[in-house]
C-alpha positions in Angstrom: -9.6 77.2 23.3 -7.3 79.5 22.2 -4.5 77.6 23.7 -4.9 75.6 21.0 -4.9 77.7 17.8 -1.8 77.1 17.0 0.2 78.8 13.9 -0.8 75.8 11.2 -4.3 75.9 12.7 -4.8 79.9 12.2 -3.0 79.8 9.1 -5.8 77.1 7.8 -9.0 79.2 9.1 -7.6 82.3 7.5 -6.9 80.9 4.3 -11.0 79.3 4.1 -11.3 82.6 5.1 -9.7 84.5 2.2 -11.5 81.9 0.2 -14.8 82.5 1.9 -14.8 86.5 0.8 -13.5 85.5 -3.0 -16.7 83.2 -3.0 -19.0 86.1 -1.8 -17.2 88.5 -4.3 -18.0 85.8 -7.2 -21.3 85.7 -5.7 -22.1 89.6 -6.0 -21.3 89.6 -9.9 -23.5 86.8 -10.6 -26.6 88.5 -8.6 -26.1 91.4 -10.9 -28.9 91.8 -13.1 -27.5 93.6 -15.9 -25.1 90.4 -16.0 -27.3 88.4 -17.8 -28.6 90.8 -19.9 -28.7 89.7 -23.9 -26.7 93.1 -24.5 -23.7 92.1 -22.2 -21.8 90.5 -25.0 -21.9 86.9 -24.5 -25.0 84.3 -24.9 -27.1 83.6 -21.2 -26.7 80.2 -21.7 -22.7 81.2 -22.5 -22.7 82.7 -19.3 -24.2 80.1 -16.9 -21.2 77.9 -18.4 -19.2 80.3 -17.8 -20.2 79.8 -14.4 -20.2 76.5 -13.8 -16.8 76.8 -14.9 -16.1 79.2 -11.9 -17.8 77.0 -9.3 -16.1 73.8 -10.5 -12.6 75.4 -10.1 -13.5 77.4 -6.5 -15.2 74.7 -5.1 -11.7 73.1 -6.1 -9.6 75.2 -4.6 -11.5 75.1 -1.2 -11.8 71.3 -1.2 -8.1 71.0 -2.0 -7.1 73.6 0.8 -9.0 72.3 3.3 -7.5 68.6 2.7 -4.4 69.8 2.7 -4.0 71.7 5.0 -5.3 69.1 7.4 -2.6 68.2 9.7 0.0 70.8 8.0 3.3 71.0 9.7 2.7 67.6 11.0 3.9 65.6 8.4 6.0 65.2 5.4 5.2 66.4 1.9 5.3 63.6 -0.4 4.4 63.4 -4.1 0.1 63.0 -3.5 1.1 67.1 -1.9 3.3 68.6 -4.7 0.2 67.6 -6.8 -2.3 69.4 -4.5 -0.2 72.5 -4.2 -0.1 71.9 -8.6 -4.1 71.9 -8.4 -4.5 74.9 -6.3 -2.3 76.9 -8.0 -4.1 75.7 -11.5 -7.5 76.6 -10.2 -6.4 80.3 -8.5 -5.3 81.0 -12.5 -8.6 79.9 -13.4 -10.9 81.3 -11.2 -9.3 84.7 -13.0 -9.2 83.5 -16.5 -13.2 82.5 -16.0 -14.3 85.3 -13.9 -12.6 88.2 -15.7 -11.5 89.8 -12.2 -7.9 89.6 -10.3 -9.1 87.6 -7.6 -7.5 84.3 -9.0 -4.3 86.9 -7.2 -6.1 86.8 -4.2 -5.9 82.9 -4.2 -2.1 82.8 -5.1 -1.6 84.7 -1.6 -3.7 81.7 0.5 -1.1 79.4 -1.4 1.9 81.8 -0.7 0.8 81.0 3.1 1.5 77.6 2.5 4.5 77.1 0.9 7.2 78.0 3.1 5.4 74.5 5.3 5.5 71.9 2.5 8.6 72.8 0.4 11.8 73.6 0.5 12.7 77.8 0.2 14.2 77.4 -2.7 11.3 75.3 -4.8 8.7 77.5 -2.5 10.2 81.0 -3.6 10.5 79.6 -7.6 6.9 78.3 -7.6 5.2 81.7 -6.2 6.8 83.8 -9.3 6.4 81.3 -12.0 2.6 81.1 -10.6 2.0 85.2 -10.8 4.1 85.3 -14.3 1.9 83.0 -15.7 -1.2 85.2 -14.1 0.2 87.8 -16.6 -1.2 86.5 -20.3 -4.6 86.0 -18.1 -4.8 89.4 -17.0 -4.5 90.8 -20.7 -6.6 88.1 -22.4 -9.6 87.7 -19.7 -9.5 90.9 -17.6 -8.5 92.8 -20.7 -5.6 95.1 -19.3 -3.0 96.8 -21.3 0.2 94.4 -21.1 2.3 97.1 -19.2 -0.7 97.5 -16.6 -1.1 93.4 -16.2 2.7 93.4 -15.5 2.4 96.0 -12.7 -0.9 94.4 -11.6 1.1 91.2 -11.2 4.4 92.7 -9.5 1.8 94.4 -6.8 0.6 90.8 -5.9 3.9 89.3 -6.7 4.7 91.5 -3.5 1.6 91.1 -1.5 2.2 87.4 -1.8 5.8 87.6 -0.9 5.0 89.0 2.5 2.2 86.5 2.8 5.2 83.7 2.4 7.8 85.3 4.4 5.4 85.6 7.4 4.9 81.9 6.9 8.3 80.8 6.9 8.7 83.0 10.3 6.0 81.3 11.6 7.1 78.0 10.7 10.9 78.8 11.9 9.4 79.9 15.4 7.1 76.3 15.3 10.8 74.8 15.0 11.9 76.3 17.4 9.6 75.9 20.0 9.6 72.4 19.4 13.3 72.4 19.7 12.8 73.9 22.7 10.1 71.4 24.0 12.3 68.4 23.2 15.2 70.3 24.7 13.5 70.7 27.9 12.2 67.1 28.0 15.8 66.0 27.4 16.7 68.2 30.1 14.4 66.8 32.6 15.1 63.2 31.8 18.7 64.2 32.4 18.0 65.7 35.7 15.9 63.2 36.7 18.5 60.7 36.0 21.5 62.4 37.4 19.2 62.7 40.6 18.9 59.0 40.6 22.8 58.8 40.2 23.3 61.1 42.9 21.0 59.4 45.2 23.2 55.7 44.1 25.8 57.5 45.3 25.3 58.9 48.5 23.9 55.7 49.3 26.6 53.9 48.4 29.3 56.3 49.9 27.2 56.2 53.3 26.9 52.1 53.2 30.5 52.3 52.7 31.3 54.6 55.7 29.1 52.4 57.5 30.9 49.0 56.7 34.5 50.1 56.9 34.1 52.6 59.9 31.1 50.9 62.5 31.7 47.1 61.3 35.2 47.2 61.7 35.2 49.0 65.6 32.4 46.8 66.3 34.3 44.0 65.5 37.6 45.0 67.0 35.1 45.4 70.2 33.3 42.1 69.7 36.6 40.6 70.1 37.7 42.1 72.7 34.4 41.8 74.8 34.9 37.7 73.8 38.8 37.7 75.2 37.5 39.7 78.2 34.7 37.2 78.9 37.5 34.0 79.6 39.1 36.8 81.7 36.5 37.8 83.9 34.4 35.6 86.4 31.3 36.3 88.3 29.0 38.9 87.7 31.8 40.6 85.7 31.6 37.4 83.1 27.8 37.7 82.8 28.1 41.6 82.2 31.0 41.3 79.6 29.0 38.0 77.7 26.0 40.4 77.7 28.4 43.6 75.8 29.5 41.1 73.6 26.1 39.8 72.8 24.6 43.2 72.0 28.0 43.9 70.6 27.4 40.8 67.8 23.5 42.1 67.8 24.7 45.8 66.5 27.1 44.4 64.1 24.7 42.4 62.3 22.5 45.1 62.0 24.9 47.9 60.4 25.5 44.8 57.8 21.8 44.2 57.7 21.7 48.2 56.9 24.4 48.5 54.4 22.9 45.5 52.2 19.5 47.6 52.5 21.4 50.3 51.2 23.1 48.9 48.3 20.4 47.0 47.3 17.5 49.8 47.2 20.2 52.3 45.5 18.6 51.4 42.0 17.7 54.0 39.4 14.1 53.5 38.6 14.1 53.8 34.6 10.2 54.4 34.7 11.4 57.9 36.7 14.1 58.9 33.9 12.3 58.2 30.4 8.6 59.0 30.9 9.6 63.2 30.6 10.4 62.0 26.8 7.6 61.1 26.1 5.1 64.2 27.1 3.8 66.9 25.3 5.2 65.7 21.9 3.0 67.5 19.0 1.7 65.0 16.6 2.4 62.1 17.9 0.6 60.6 20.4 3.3 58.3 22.6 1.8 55.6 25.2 5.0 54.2 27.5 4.9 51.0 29.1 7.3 50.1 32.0 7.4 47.4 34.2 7.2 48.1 37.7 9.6 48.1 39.2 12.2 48.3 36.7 15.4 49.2 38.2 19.0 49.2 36.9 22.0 49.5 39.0 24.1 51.3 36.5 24.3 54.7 35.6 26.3 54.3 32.5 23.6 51.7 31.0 20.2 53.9 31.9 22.2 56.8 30.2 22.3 54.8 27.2 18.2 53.7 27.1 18.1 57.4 27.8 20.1 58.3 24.9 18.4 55.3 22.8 14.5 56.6 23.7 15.5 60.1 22.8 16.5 59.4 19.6 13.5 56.8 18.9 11.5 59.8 19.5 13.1 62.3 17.3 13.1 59.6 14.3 9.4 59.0 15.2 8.4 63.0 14.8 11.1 63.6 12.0 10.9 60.8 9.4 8.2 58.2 10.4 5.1 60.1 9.2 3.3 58.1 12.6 0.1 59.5 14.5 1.4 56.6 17.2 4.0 55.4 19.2 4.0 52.5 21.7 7.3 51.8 24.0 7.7 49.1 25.8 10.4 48.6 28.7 10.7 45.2 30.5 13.0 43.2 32.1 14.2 40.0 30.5 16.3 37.7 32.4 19.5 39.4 33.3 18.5 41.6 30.2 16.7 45.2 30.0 14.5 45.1 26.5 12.7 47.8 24.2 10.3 47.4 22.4 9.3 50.6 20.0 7.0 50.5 17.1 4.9 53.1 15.1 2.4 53.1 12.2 4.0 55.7 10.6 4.7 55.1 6.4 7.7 52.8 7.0 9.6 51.5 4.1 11.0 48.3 2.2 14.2 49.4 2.1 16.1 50.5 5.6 18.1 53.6 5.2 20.6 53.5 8.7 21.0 57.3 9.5 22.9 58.7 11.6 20.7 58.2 14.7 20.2 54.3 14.1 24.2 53.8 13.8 24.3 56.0 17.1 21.5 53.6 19.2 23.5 50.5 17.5 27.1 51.7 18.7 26.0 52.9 21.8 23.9 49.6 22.5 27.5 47.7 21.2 29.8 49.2 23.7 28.1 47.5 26.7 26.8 44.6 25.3 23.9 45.1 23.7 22.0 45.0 20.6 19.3 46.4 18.0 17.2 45.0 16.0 14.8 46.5 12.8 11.8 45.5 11.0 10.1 47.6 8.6 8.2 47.5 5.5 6.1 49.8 3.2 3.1 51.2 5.1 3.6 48.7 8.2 5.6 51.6 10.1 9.0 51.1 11.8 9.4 48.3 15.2 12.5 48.4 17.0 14.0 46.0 20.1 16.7 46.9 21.8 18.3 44.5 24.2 21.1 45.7 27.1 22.1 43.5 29.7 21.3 44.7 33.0 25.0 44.5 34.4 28.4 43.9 33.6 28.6 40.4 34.6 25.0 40.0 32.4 27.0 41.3 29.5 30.4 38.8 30.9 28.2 35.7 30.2 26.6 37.1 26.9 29.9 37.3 26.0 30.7 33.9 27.0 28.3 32.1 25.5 28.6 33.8 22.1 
């Protein structure tokens, strides 16, 4: 279980935490029974407004935190978010302004937590001291304090919240990291994996090789001199020599037999090389389909559905805003095709980055191609076709 508190998650249960105690604070003052005395200053029925007023805005602020922070760190922050973090900041200033108490301070430092995860540093830093400026006029009108002691009272949680943000933005640079060093290792597996299968090719190869120029060329230098020595001989010398040269014929067609077996079965098997992409991705949930078998004979062309799944990924977790991924790998003809689509946000209007233009010129330089479809809220479906060989991508070429 603990496995799986991660930092977004423990950041989330602290903050309904923080908010939790600020509720049972709130709660203390209004089960005080010189509160509602008719000396205290203010009507009762003043005062149950009053806090209605406080419940409507802390019951705010929790609702809005716990939405928010739903899947945090696993998405993008889009406008529907800058409004949220708007709200909470709104209702931290008023849980002071209608409780008369600093604790609306208290709140700023749940949404310091959050910050460094939904904005940029810049916007994040600007936004937690215009929020505790504005605190300022509060603390002198509601909780009555001397303007020089509301200033200081706001610099201390100015700082408190500070730390609060700068652990965040630790926490969220050490997140990065990790997952750069997730995808990194995955890369690095399919890339072993891959350069395994290219070494295996190539022993194979080099061995069928040895085989066919070294055994298939003395067995046929001996074939031939087993059938010149056959019109030689007579007797039970011929029937010897025809029998040499019979098992000589028989082991020659067998060292063929073996170096086709050996050229044909030196295949990478793709299935092998792109499933480690496609595990233990955070957020994203990626289900891989491969034909089996699926093999390719070149090296050159499996590096480039490598490269091209790679990147699918990255753009998935990056930009896409998806929960889902499905990949789908076949053989087509003399062509390999993938299929990739998501049901992330998508959009009407295709931006080509620099990873698309990458997949496209890769796909290009041995014959390939990439096509896009994408609309708002639809998600993002990619096909990618590579022919298998060279002489696949000859007679493309041909008949275009």
């Amino acid at each position: 279980m603990l496995a799986r508190l991660t930092h977004t998650r423990l950041l989330r249960y602290a903050g309904l935490f923080t908010w939790g105690l600020v509720g049972s604070w709130l709660l203390s003052i209004w089960l005080d029974p010189d509160y509602f005395q008719p000396g205290h200053g203010e009507p009762v029925a003043g005062l149950y407004l009053q806090i209605l007023r406080w419940v409507a805005v802390y019951a705010t602020f929790g609702a809005v935190y716990w939405w928010i922070t739903r899947s945090l760190g696993e998405r993008r922050t889009g406008l529907l978010d800058y409004l949220q973090l708007l709200v909470l900041g709104g209702c931290a200033i008023g849980i002071s302004y209608y409780s008369g108490t600093g604790l609306g301070s208290v709140l700023l430092m749940v949404l310091a937590g959050l910050l460094p995860w939904m904005v940029p540093l810049r916007v994040g830093v600007i936004g937690l001291m215009v929020l505790n400026l504005v605190i300022i006029p509060v603390f002198i009108e509601a909780v009555q304090m001397p303007p020089l002691l509301a200033v200081l009272q706001s610099l201390l949680y100015t700082g408190f919240s500070g730390f609060v943000f700068l652990t965040a933005l630790v926490a969220k640079q050490q997140t990065q990291a990790r997952e750069d060093q997730r995808r990194l290792n995955a890369e690095l597996r399919a890339t072993r994996a891959l350069l395994a299968e290219s070494a295996r090719i190539n022993e194979r190869t080099r061995i069928s090789r040895e085989l066919h120029d070294l055994l298939g060329h003395h067995l046929t230098a001996l074939s031939l001199n087993l059938e010149v020595a056959g019109h030689l001989s007579e007797g039970r010398v011929k029937e010897h020599v025809q029998q040499a040269h019979t098992l000589a014929r028989l082991l020659l067609t067998d060292v063929r037999e073996a170096v086709s077996q050996l050229r044909e079965n030196g295949a990478i098997d793709l299935a092998l090389a792109l499933r480690p992409l496609a595990e233990n991705v955070p957020a994203l949930d990626i289900r891989m389909e491969i034909e089996t078998p699926l093999t390719l004979d070149d090296p050159e062309r499996a590096h480039v559905l490598l490269r091209c799944t790679q990147e699918i990924v990255t753009n998935t977790v990056r930009h896409a805003g998806a929960q889902h991924l499905w990949i789908d790998v076949r053989r087509s003809g003399d062509d390999i095709v993938m299929s990739a689509r998501d049901d992330g946000r998508g959009a009407d209007h295709l931006v080509t980055g620099n990873g698309l233009r990458g997949m496209r010129e890769r796909l290009q330089q041995y014959g390939g191609r990439l096509s896009i479809e994408t609309r708002a809220d639809a998600g993002f479906c990619l096909q990618l076709t590579l022919p298998a060989t060279a002489a696949a991508m000859a007679r493309e070429g041909a008949l275009t």
